[in-house]
N, C-alpha and C positions, 0 to 999 in steps of 0.2 A: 836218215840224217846221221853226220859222223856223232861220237863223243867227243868229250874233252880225251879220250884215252887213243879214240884213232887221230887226232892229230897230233901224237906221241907226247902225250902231256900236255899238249900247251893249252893256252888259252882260245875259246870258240872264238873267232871272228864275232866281232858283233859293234853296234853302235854304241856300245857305252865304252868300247878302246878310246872315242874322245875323250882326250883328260877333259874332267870337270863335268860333263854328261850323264846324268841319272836319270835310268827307268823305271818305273812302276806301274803293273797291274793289279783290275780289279776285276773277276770275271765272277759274271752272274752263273752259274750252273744250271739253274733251273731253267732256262729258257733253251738255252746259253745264249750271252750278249758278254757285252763288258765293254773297260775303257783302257787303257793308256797313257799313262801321262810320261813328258821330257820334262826333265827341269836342271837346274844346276842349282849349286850355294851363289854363284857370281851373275848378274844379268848378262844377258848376251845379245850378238845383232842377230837379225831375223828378217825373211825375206816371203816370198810365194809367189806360188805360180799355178794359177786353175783352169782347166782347158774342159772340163765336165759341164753338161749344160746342165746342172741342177744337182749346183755343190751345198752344202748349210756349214755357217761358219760363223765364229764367235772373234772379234776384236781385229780384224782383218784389215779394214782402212787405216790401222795404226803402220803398217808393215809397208804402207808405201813410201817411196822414196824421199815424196815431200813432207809425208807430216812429221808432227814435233817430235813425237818419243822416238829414240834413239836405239833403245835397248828392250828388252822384254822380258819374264820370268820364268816361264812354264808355256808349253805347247801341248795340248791334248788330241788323241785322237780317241772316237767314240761310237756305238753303234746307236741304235734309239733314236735314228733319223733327228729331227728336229728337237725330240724329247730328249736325246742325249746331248744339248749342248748346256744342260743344268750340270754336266758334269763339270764344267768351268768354276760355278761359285765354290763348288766342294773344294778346288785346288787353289783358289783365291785364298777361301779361310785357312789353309793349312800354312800358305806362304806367309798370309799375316802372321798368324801366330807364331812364326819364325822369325818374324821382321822383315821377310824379303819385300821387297818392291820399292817405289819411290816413295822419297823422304817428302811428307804432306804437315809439316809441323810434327805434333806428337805421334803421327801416323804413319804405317809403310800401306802403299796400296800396288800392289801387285797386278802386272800386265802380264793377263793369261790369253793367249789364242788357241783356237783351237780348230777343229773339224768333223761332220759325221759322215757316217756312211748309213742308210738302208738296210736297216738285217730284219725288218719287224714280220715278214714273214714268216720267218722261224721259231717257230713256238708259240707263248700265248705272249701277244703285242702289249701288252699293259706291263710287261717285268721290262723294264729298260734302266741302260746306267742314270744316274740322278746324281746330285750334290754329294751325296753320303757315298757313294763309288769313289767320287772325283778323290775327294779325300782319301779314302781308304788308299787307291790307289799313288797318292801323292806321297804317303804316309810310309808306304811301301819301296819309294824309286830309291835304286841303290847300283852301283857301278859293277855290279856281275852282268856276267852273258846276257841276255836278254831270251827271256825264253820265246819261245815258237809254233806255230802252229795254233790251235783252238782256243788261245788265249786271248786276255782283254781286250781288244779293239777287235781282233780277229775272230773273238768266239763262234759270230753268229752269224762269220762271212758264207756266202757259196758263191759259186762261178757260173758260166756257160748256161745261161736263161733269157741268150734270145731268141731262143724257139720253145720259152715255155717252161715256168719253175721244175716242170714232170723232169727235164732232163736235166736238171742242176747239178752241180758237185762243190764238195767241200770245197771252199777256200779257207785262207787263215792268214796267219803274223808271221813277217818273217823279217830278217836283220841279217847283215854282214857288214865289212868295214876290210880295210886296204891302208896298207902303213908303210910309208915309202924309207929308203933309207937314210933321205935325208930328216926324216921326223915328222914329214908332213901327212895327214892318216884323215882319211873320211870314210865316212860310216852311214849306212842306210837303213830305217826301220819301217816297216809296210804293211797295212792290211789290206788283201787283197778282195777283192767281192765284187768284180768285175759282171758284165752283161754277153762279155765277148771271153773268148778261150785263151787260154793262157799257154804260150808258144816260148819253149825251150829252144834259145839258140844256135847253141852250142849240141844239140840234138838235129836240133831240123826237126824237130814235132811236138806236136799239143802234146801236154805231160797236164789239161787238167780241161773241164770245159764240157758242152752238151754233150751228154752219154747216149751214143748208140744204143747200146745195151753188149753184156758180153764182154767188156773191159774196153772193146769200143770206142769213140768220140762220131760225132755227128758231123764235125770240122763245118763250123756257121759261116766261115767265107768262101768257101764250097758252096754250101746251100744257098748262099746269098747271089755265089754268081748263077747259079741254075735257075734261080728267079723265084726261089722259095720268099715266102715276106715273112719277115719277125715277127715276133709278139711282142714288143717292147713292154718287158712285162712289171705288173706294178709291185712285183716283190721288192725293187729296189736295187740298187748296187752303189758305185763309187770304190774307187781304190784313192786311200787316202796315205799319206804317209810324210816321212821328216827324212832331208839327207844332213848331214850335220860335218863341220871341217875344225878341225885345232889351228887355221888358219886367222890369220886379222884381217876381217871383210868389213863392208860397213852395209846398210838396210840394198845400198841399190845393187854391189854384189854379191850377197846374199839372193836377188832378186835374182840375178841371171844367172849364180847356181842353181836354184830351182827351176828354173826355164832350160836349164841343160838337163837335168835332173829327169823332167820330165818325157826327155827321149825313149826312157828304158819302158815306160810304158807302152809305147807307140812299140818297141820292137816288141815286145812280150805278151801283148794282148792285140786279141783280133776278135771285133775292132774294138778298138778304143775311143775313149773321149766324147762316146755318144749323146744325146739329147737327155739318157737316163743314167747318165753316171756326171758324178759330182768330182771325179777326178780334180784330186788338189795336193801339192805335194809345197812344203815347209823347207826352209832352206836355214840352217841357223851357225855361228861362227862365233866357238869361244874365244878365240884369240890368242891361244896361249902357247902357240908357237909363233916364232917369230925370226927371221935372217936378218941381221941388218945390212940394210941399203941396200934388200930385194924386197920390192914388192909381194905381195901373193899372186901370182898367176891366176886369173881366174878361169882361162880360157880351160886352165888343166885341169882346176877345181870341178869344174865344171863336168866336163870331161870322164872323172874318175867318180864323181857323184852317179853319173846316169848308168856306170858300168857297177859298180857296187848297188845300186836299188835294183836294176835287173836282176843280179844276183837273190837279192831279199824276195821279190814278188817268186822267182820260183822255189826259195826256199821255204816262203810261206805256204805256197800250196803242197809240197811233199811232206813238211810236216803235221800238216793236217790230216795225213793218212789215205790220200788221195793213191 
């Protein structure tokens, strides 16, 4: 992965270039697991879009087009399959105690959503993110680079296990972002922990995914068309992740950034969006750019979300040491 020094000073690409976007991790070491939280100082709209057959999610039906809440506070992502969606109250209590969320009389009550992925395979399955992460990591988010690879959401990802955890490989967290010159910039954050192999475009090859052995891959759509049959295995997976826009969207384009968004999976994994991945990717818009008397495009939003989360899902698996 470059430094901040090979890209001759500057700043790392990453999703907290959204003005207003801050990230924070909590990563368990001992197991290793962890979580991830988004959140901003200002509420923002928020969108989704899940194509996993066996996603777990926290506060989700608010993010449809029809219902009432508008705006939201925090987005989490988390490992500890269903156990890790206690990572939500940790980041509720932090927001209160800030004041964020809606005004309830003397009260703010903060709209936290979130998501997990499957890592309980890896290591001993009772260390999982919980409330006390959610926090920590809440406590944490702050507008630097977003680091990468075997961290909070990512820690306890791996890939290429559907022929069988024995050929698994690291996966991890990865992030980039794209800033046009009119000011318009989207940003994508990812942990990947896929079932299927993870496929470099711009390469033309698996760069992560069931190991041969010897540096290797197994390439499982290969085996799949020779008539090899999966394991569809119960260690778990899902690739979860946030694309996020300094544009002014509202809950239903929000919705169809993440429905665009979702492309970069389908190009980057093979295969994707199986029966055992929870595949679900967050769409969110602080609004704090703005053209008058031009709309947002969202056809571009869209567009340039699915081409920056590609980016992220392979930058997540190279920094994981893959």
């Amino acid at each position: 992965m470059k430094t901040d020094t090979e890209y001759g000073g500057a700043r790392r690409p990453s999703l907290t270039d959204i003005e207003g976007v801050l990230v924070g991790h909590c990563t368990l070491e001992e197991r290793p697991t962890g979580c991830t939280v988004i959140t901003s100082e200002s509420p923002f709209a928020a969108g989704i879009d899940v194509r996993g057959g066996a996603p777990g999610t926290r506060e989700t039906d608010l993010l449809r087009p029809e219902s009432t809440v508008g705006m939201i506070h925090a987005v989490f992502l988390s490992g500890g399959s269903a156990f890790g969606l206690d990572v939500g109250a940790g980041v509720a209590k932090f927001l209160e105690e800030k004041g964020r969320g809606y005004r309830m009389g003397g009260m703010a009550v903060p709209v936290v959503c979130g998501a997990v992925l499957f890592d309980l395979g890896v290591g001993d399955w009772k260390i999982r993110p919980d409330a006390r992460a959610g926090y920590q990591a809440a406590c944490t988010a702050g507008d630097s680079p977003v680091p990468e690879g075997s961290v909070g959401a990512g820690a306890g990802c791996t890939v290429g296990k559907l022929f069988g955890p024995g050929r698994a490989m690291r996966g991890g967290l990865g992030s980039w972002s794209w800033r046009r010159a009119d000011g318009l910039s989207v940003g994508a954050l990812v942990a990947v922990n896929c079932a299927g192999d993870v496929w470099d475009p711009a390469r033309q090859a698996i760069i992560a995914g069931a190991s041969a052995g010897g540096g290797g891959f197994f390439d499982s759509m290969a085996q799949l068309r020779r008539g090899h049959r999966p394991e569809f295995p119960e260690t778990g997976n899902t690739v979860i992740g946030v694309v996020a826009t300094n544009a002014t969207l509202d809950k239903a384009g929000c919705t169809r950034m993440a429905c665009m968004a979702q492309d970069a999976i389908a190009r980057c994994i093979y295969p994707a969006h199986t029966p055992v991945d929870g595949d679900t990717i967050f769409a969110i818009a602080t609004g704090r750019h703005r053209i008058e008397g031009t709309p947002a495009n969202i056809g571009v939003i869209g567009a340039m979300a699915a081409d920056v989360l590609a980016t992220a899902i392979i930058r997540g698996c190279q920094a994981a040491g893959i």
